[in-house]
C-alpha positions in Angstrom: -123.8 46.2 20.3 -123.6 45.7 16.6 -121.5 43.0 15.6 -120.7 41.0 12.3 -119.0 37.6 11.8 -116.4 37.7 8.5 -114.4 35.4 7.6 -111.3 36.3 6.0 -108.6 33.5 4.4 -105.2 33.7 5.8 -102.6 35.9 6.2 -105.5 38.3 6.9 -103.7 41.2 8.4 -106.0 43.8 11.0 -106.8 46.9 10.1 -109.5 49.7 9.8 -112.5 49.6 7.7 -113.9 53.0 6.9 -117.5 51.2 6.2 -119.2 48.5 7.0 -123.0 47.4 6.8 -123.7 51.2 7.7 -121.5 51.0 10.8 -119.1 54.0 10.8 -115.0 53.8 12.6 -114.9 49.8 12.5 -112.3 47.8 12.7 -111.4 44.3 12.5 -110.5 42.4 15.9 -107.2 42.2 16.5 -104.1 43.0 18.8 -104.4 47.0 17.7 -108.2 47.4 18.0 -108.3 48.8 21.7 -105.5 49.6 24.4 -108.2 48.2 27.1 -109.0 44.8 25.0 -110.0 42.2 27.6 -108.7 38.2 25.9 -111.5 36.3 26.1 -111.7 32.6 24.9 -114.7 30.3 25.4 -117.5 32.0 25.3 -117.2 34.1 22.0 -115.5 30.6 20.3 -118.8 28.4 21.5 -120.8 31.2 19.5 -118.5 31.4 16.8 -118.4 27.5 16.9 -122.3 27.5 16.3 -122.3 30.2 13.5 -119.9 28.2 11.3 -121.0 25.1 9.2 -120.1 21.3 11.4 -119.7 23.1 14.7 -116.6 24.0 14.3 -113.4 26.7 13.2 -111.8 25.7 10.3 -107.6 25.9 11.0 -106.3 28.3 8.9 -108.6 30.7 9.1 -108.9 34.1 10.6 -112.2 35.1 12.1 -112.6 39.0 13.2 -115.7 40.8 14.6 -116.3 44.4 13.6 -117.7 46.6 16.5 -118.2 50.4 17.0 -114.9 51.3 18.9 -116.7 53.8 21.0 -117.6 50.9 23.2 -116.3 48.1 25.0 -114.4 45.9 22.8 -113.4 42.3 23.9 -110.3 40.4 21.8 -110.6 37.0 20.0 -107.8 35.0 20.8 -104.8 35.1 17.7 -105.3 33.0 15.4 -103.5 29.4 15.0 -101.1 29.0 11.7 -99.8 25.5 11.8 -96.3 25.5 10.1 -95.8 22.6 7.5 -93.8 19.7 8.7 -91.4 18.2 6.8 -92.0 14.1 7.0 -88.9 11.8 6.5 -90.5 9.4 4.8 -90.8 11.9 1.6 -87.2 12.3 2.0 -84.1 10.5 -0.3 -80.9 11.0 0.5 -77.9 10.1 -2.5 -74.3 10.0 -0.9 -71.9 10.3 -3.4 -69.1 8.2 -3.4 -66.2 10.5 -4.3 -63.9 10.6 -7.3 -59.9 9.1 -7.2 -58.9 11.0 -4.0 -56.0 11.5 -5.4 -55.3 14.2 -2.6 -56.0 11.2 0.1 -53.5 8.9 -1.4 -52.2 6.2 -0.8 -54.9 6.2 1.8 -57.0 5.5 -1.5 -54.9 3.4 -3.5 -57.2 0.4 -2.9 -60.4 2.0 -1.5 -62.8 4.7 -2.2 -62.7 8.0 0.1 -65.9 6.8 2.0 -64.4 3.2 2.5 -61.2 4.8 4.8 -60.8 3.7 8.3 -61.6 6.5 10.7 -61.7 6.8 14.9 -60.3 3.3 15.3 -63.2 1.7 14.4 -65.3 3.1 12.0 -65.4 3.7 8.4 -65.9 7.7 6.6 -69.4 6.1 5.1 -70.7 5.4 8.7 -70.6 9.1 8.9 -73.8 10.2 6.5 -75.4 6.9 6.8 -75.4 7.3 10.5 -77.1 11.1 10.5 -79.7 9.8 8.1 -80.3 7.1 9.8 -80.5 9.3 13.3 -82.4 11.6 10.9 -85.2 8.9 10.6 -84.3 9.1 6.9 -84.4 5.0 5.4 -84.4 5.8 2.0 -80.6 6.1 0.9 -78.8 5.5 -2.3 -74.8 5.2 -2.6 -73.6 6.1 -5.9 -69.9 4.2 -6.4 -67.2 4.3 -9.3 -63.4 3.9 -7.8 -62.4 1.4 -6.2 -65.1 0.4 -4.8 -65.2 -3.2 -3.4 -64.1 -2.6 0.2 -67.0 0.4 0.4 -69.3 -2.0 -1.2 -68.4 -5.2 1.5 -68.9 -2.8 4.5 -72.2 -1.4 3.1 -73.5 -5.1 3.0 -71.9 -6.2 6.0 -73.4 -3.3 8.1 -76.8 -1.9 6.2 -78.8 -4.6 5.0 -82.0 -6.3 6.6 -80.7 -9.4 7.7 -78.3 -9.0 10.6 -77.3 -5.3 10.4 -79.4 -2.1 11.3 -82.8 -2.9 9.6 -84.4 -0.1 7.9 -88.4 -1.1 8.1 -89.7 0.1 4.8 -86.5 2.0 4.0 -84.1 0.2 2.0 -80.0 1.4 0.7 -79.2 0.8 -2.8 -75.8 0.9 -4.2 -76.0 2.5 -7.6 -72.7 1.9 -9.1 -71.0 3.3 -12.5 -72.1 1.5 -15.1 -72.4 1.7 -19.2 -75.2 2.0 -21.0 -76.5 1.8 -24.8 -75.6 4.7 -26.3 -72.7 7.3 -27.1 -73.6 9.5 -24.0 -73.7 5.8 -21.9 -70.6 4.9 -22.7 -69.0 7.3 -20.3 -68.4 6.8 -16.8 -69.4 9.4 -14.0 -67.9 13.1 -15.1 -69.5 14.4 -11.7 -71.5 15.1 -8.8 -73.8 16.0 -11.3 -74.1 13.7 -14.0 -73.6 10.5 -12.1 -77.3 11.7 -10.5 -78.4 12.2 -13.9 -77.1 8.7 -15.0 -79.5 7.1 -12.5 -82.0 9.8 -13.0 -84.8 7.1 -14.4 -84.5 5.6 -10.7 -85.3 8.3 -8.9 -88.4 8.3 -11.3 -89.6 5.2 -10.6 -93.0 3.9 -9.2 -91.6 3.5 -5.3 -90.0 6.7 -5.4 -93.0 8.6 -6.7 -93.9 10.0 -2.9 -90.1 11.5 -2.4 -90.6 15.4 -2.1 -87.1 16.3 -1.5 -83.5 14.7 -2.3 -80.8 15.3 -0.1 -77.4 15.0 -1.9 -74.5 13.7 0.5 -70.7 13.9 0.4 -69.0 10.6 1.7 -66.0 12.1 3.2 -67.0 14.6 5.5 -67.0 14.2 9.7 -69.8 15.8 11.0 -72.9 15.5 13.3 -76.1 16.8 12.0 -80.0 16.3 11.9 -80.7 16.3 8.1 -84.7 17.0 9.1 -83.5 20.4 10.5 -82.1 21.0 7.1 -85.3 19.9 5.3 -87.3 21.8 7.4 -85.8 24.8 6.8 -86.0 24.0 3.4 -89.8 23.6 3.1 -90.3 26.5 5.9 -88.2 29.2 3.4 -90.4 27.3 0.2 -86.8 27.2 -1.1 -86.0 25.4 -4.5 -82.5 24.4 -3.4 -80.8 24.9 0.2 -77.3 24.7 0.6 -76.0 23.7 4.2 -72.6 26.0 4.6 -70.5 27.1 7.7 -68.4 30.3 8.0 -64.7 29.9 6.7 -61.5 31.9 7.8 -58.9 33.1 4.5 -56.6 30.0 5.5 -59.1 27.8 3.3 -61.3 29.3 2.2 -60.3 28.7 -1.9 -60.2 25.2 -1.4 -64.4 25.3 -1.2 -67.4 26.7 -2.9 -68.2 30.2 -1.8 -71.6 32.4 -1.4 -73.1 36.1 -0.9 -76.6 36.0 0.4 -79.3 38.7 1.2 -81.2 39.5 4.8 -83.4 36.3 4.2 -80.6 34.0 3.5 -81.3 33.8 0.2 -77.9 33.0 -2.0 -77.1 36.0 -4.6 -73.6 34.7 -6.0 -71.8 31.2 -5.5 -68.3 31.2 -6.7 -66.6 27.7 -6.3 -63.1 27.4 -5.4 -62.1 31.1 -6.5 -58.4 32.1 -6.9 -56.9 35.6 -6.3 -59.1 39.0 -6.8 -62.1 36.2 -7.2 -61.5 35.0 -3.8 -61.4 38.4 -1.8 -65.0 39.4 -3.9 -66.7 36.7 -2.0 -65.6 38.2 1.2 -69.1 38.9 3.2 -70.3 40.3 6.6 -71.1 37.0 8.3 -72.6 39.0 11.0 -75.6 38.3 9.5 -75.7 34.8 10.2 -75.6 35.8 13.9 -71.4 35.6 14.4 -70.1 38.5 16.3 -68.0 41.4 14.9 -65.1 39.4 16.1 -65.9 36.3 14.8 -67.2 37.9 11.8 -63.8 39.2 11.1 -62.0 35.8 11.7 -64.4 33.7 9.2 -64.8 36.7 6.5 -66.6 33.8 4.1 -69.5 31.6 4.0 -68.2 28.4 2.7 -70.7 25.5 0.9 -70.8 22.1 2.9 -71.3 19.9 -0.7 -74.5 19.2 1.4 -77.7 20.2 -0.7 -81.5 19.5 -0.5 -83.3 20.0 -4.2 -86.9 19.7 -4.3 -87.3 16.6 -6.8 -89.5 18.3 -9.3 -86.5 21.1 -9.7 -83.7 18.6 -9.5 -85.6 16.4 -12.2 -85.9 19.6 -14.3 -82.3 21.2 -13.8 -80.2 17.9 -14.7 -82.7 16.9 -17.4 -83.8 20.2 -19.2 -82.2 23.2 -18.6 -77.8 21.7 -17.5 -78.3 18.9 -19.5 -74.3 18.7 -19.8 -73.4 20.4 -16.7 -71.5 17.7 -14.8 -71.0 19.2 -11.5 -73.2 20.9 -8.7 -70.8 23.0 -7.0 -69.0 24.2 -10.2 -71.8 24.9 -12.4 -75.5 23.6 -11.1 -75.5 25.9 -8.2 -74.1 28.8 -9.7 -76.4 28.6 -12.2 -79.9 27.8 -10.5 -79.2 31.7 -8.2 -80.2 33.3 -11.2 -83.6 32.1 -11.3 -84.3 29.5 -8.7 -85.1 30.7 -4.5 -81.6 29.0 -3.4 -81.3 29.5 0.3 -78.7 28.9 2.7 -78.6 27.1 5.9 -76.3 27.6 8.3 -74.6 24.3 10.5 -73.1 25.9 13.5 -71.2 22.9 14.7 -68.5 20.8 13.8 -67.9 19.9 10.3 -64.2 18.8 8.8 -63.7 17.9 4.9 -61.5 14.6 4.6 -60.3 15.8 1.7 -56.6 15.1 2.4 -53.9 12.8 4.2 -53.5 16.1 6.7 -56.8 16.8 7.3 -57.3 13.3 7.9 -54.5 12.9 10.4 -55.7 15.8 12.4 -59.0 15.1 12.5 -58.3 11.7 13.8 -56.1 12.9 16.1 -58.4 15.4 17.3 -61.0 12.6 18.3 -58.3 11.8 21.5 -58.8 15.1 23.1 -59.9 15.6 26.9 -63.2 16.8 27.7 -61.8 19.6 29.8 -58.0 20.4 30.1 -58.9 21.5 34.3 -58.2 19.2 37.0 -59.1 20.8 40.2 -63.2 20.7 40.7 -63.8 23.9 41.2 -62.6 24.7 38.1 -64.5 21.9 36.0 -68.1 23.5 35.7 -66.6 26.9 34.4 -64.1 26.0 32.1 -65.6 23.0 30.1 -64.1 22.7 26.9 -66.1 19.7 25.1 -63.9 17.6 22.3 -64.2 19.7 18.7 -66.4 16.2 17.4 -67.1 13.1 19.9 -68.7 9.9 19.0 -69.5 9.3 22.2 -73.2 10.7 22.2 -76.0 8.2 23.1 -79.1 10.1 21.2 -77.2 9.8 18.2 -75.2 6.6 17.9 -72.7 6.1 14.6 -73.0 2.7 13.6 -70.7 0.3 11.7 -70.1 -3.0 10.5 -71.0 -5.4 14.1 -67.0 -7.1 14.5 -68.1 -9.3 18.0 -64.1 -9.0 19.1 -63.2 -9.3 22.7 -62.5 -6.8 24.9 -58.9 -4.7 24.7 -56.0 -6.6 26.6 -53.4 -4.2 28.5 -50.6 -5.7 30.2 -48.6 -2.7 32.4 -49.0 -0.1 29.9 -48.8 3.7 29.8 -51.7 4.9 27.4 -52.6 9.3 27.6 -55.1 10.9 25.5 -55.7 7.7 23.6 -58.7 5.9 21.9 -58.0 2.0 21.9 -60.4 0.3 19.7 -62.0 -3.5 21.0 -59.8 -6.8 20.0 -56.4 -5.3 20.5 -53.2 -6.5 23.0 -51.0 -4.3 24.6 -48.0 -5.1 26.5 -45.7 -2.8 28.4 -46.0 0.1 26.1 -46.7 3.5 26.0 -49.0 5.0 23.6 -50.0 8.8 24.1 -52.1 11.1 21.7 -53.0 8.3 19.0 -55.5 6.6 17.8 -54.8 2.2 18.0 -57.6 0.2 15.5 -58.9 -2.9 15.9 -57.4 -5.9 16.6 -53.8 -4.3 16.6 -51.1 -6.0 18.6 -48.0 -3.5 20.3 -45.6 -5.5 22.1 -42.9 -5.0 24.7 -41.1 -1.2 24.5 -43.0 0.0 21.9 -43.4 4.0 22.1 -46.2 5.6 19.8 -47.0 9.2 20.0 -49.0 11.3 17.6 -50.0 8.3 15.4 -53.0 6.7 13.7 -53.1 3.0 13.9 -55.9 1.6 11.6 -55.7 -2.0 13.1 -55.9 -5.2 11.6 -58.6 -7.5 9.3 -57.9 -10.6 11.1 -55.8 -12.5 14.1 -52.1 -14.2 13.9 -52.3 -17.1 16.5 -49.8 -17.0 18.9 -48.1 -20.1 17.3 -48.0 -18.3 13.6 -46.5 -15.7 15.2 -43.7 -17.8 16.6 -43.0 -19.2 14.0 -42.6 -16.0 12.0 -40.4 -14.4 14.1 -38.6 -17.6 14.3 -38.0 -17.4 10.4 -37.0 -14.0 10.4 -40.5 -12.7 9.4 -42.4 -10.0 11.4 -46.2 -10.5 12.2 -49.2 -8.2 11.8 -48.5 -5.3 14.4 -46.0 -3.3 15.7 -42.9 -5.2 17.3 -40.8 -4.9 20.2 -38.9 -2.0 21.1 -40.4 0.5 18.0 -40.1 4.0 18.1 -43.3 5.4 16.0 -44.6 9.2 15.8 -46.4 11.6 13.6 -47.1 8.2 11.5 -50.6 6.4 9.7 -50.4 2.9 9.8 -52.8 1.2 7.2 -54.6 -1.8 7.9 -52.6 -5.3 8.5 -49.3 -3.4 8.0 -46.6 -5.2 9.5 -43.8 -3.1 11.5 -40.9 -4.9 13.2 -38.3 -4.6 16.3 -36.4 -1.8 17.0 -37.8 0.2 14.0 -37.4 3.8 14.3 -40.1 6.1 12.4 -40.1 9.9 13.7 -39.3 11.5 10.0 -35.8 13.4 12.0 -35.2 15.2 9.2 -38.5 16.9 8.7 -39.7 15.3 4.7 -42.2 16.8 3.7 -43.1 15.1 0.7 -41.8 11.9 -0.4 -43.1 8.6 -2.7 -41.3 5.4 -1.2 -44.0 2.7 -2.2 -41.2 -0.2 -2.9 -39.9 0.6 1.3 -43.7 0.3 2.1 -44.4 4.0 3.3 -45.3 7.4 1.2 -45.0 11.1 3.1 -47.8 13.7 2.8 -47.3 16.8 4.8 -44.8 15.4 7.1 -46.4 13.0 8.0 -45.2 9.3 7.1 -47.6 6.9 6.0 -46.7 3.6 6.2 -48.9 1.1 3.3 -51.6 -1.2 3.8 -49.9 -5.3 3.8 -46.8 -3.3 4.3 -43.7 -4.8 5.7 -41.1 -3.0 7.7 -37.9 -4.9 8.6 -36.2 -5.1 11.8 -33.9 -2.1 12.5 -35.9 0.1 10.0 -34.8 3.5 10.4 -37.4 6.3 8.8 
């Protein structure tokens, strides 16, 4: 037989050679040289081996024997590509620390978005720095400007290398609004955008010269998500920019940033927040990102996350060189870089809720307290299980938060359904249903709440300052006896007394009561953090 070793550099696709050294109807080895090919591994490789300098077969490269056809042809195995893995350690991630949240308030009025209390115990920061942490992601910066001193005690209680979650190499770095010489540095953060490029010499510095790619976080979003998935699809698409987006139904789908992409997921057009004629443009065929036709036709729109991974060399260049005074990504980055950047979009099939306002807020909460599976008879259980829409409760991917060391929960003859009570609280012979009770809250005899979210308390009363409050007229830290609370926040270290009635009867939807201790947003009555509620309160 006569036979000739080529090498060829990959991709090397097989096909037919017309002439070769003399030899006439070659063709390269392959899987559509012969219909009778017999696979064949070690004993061509050991002579293949010999034939190629070291002993050995260089990975990456495709090896093919040309043979006259007319005869027996055996079949190299296919060659193995290994696909580039993205490492975490060449990985950043910047959470952004949100602007006013003027939507969230009063939620905000002393805190930033990030810094809110959330599922009884935990904070909305815990949230990003949890998946990048579960990520294997130690490098983290948290850019700050509003209100910031709660966000920046729990960050320092919680992430630091002395007695929190230690990071190894890693470290997390509060970059907070600050002036600088200069016109241009006397401005505080206009954006997303430009409070990167503010800090843009740090992400230039010596111990961040080996970061590859920057992730770029929202701190007010509840979700569950390996970030290395994300990058991964990233490098695997050689993408400039990838944009981690879910499908959205009409309901919402103008309160976020919109985008058309092609067959390879590549974004065409990013609109954000359109109005009107704008808004029904972006309608799209999500079908494509593997929805069926009905699903397709409930979530018409492919809506953007605020979740982006840039490559650093292209986020350096964009915020530096070509946007120099664009402030925002979703407004005018993104929409910019489709032109003439490979922007690709990923898509995070799983839970994902924006805490952008008091409602959202309240339901998602809310929504932590539902039942695994509605069914009660066996038989029934395996078939119908309905898991919760987001859990905490998962023990591959813990969330962590600032380490509180309170006692276990105290409940004296109570009635609690569909409830989360956080650790440190006492309860005694009420009945709490549907609601979420934070830490270290005390509800005492006859207290009813239903539908409520309960943020808890910074610190104890003793037992003898609380006699001797109530014995002055004043009411303690908690919720006192015989109160009648539903469809209610209660901030932190808010102080509701007896026989208080809060169930909004007349249906309010918006009201502004800050001098009676509580606002309304959507219904829903939220009573202030330090607030005081007197006896016989009816609201």
């Amino acid at each position: 037989m006569d036979s000739a070793n080529m090498v060829l550099k990959a991709p090397a696709p097989t096909g037919c050679v017309k002439r070769v050294d003399g030899l006439e109807n070659s063709k390269f080895w392959g899987d559509r040289c012969s219909k009778n090919r017999v696979v064949f591994g070690s004993q061509l490789e050991k002579k293949m081996k010999s034939r190629s300098s070291g002993g050995r077969i260089n990975v990456g490269v495709t090896r093919s024997v040309l043979t006259d056809i007319n005869k027996d042809v055996l079949t190299f195995r296919e060659p193995v590509f290994i696909q580039e893995q993205a490492d975490p350690k060449n990985v950043a991630a910047i959470i952004l620390g949100g602007g006013a949240g003027t939507r969230l308030y009063p939620l905000t009025r002393r805190r930033a978005k990030p810094a809110v209390p959330i599922g009884g115990c935990y904070r909305l920061i815990d949230v990003p720095m949890s998946n990048c942490i579960n990520s294997g992601i130690n490098k983290i910066f948290i850019m700050t400007q509003f209100n910031s001193a709660s966000l920046n005690r729990h960050l320092a209680r919680t992430y630091n290398f002395g007695n929190g979650v230690n990071f190894g190499d890693g470290f997390v770095e509060v970059l907070a609004a600050t002036q600088t010489p200069g016109e241009s540095g006397m401005n505080w953060f206009q954006g997303t955008a430009d409070a990167v490029r503010q800090f843009i010499w740090v992400f230039e510095d010596a111990k961040n010269k080996k970061v590859e790619h920057i992730l770029i976080l929202s701190g007010d979003h509840l979700y569950r998500m390996d970030y290395m998935d994300f990058v991964q699809r990233h490098v695997d698409t050689g993408a400039d920019i990838t944009v981690s987006c879910v499908p959205m139904d009409d309901s919402r789908a103008c309160d976020y940033g919109l985008m058309k992409i092609d067959e390879k997921s590549r974004i065409v057009n990013f609109a954000e927040k359109p109005k009107g004629a704008d808004l029904k443009a972006m309608q799209v065929d999500n079908t494509l990102l593997g929805l069926s036709p009905q699903e397709a036709k409930k979530y018409p729109y492919i809506a953007s996350m605020g979740v982006y991974v840039f490559r650093t060399s292209v986020l350096l260049k964009l915020l530096r060189w070509r946007y120099p005074t664009a402030n925002d990504f979703g407004s005018e980055i993104i929409p910019a870089a489709v032109k003439d950047h490979n922007v690709q979009a990923y898509l995070f099939n799983d839970y994902w809720e924006d805490i952008g306002t008091v409602k959202s807020f309240f339901d998602a909460n809310l929504a932590l307290t539902e039942q695994a599976c509605p069914c009660t008879h066996f038989t029934l259980l395996l078939s119908h299980y309905m898991p919760p829409k987001f859990s905490f409760y998962d023990p591959n991917t813990p969330f962590f938060t600032s380490p509180r060391y309170l006692p276990p929960t105290k409940i004296e003859k109570c009635r609690v359904i569909d409830s989360i009570i956080s650790h440190g609280c006492f309860l005694r012979e009420c009945s709490v249903k549907h609601s979420i009770v934070g830490v270290r809250s005390r509800l005492e005899y006859g207290v009813e709440l239903q539908d409520a979210m309960m943020m808890g308390a910074d610190y104890y009363q003793t037992e003898a300052e609380i006699a001797s409050l109530l014995a002055e007229g004043m009411v303690p830290i908690g919720v006192g006896q015989n109160t009648k609370i539903r469809n209610c926040i209660i901030d932190k270290n808010a102080k509701i007394g007896k026989n208080v009635v809060i169930v909004n009867k007349d249906n309010v939807r918006e009201a502004d009561r800050p001098s009676e201790g509580y606002h309304i947003r959507s219904g829903i009555t939220v009573i202030l953090e330090n607030a005081t509620i007197k006896d016989g309160t009816e609201i």
